[in-house]
C-alpha positions as CSV (number, residue, x, y, z in Angstrom):
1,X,0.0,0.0,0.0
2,X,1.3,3.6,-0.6
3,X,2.0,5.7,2.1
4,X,-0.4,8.5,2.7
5,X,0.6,12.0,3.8
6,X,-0.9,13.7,6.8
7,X,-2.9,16.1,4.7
8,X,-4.2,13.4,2.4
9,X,-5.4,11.1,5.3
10,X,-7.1,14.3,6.9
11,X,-8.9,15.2,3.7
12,X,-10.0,11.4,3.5
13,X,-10.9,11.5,7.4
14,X,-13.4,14.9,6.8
15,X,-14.9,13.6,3.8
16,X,-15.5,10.2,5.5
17,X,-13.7,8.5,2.6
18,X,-11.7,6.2,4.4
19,X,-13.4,3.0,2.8
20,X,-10.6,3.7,-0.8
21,X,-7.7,2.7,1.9
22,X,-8.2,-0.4,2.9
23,X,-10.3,-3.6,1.9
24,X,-14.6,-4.2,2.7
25,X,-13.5,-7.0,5.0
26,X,-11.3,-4.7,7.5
27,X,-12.8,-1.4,7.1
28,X,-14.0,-0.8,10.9
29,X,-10.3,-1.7,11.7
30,X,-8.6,0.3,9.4
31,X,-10.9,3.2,9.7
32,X,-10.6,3.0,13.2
33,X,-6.6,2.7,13.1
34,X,-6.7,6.0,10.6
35,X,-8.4,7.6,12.7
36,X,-6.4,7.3,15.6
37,X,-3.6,8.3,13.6
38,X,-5.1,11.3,12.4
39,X,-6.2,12.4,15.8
40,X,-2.9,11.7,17.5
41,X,-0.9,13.8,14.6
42,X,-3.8,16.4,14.7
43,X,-3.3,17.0,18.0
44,X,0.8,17.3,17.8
45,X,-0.1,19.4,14.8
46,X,-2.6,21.5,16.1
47,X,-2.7,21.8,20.1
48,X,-5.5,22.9,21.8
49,X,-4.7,26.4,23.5
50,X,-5.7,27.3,27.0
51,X,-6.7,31.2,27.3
52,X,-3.8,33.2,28.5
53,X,-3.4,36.2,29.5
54,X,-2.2,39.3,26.4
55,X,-1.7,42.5,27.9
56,X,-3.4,44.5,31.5
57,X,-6.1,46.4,30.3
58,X,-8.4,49.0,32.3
59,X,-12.2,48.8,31.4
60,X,-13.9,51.9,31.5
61,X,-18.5,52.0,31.1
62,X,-19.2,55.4,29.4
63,X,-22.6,53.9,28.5
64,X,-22.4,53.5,25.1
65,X,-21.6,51.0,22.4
66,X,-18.4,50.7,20.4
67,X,-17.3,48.2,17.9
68,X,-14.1,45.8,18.5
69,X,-14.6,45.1,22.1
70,X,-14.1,42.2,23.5
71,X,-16.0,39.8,23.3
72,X,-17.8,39.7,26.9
73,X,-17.5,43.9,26.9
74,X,-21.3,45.4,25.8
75,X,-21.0,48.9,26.4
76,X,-17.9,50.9,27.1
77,X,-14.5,50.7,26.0
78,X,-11.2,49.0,27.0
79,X,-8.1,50.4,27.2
80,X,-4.9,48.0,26.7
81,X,-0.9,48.4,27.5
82,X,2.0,46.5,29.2
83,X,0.9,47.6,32.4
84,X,-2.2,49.4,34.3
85,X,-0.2,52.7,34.4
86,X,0.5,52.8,30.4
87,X,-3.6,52.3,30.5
88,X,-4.0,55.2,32.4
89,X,-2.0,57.6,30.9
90,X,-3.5,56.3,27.5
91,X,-7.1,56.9,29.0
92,X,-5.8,60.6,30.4
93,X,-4.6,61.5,26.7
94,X,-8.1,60.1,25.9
95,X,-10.1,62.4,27.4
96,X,-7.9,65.0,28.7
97,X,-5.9,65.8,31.9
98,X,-6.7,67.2,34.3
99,X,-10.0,65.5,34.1
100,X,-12.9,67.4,33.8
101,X,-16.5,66.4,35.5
102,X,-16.6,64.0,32.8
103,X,-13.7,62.8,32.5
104,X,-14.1,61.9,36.5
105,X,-17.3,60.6,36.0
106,X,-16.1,58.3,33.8
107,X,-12.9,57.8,35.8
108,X,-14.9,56.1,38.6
109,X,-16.1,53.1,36.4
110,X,-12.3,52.4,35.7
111,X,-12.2,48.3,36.6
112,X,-8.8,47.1,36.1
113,X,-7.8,43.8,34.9
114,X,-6.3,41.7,31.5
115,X,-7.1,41.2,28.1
116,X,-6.7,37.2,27.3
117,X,-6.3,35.7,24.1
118,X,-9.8,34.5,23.6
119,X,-10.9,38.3,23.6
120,X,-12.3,38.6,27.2
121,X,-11.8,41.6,29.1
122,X,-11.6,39.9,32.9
123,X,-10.6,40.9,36.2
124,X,-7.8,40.6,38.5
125,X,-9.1,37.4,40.6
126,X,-10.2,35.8,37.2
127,X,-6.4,36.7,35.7
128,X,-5.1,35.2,38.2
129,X,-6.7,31.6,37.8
130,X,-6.1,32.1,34.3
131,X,-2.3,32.9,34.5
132,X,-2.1,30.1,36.5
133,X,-3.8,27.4,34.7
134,X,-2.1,29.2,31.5
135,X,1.5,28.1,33.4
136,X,2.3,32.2,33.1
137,X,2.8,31.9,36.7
138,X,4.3,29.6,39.1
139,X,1.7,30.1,42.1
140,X,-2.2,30.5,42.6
141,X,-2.1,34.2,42.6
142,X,-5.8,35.7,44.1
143,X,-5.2,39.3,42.5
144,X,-3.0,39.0,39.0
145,X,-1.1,41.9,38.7
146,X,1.0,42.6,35.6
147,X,4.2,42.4,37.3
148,X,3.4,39.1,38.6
149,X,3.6,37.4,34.4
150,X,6.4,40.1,33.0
C-alpha cells in the first residue's frame, strides 16, 4: 500500500472516505486505526490552546456601544498596554488631563484587569486563575497583577 501524507489522510478523514484505503472486510479496523492516527498527529499538529493572559487592560462603562470590544464587553470601551499605568496615561490623553467632570465621571467606572487571548476583558481574581492554569505563573495568585507574568 502507498504511504499517505498527513494532509491526504485528513482530507479522506473529513470527507468520510476512508473505505478507498483499505479492503470491505477490515474497514472498521482500518478506519478505526486512521483515525487514531489522524487524531494523535492532529493533536501534535494543532494543540488545543488554553486562554492566556495578552496585555493589562483597564475597562472603562461610558454607557455606550463601540465596535471591537471584547468579546464579553457590551458597552464601554477598553483600554490595553503593558501595564495598568500605560492604560492610564492612554485613557488621560483620551479624554484629557486634568479631568474634567466628565472625564471623572467616567474615571470612577475604571475596573482594572487583562485582556486574554480568547478576547475577554476579565478581572484581576479571574487573571489570576487564568495565568495560573495558563503556566504564566508559578503560584495561585488571588489578584493577578501585571508584574506578577512580566
Amino acid at each position: 500500500m502507498k504511504k499517505l501524507k498527513l494532509y491526504k489522510i485528513k482530507q479522506l478523514y473529513k470527507n468520510g472516505d476512508l473505505r478507498i484505503l483499505g479492503s470491505k472486510n477490515i474497514y472498521g479496523m482500518w478506519n478505526s486505526l486512521v483515525y487514531k492516527i489522524y487524531k494523535g498527529l492532529e493533536d501534535l499538529i494543532y494543540p488545543v490552546k488554553k486562554e492566556y493572559i495578552l496585555c493589562a487592560a483597564n475597562f472603562y462603562d461610558d454607557g455606550k456601544v463601540h465596535v471591537h470590544m471584547p468579546k464579553n464587553i457590551k458597552t464601554g470601551f477598553v483600554v490595553c498596554g503593558m501595564r495598568h499605568h500605560n492604560c492610564i496615561a492612554i485613557f488621560a490623553l483620551m479624554v484629557g488631563f486634568p479631568y474634567d467632570e466628565n472625564g471623572l465621571k467616567l474615571m470612577r467606572t475604571e475596573e482594572q484587569g487583562f485582556l486574554t487571548s480568547n478576547n475577554r476583558f476579565v478581572d484581576r481574581e479571574e487573571g489570576g486563575r487564568i495565568a495560573f492554569a495558563a503556566k504564566q505563573t508559578k503560584k495561585l495568585i488571588i489578584r493577578l497583577h501585571s508584574e506578577d507574568l512580566w
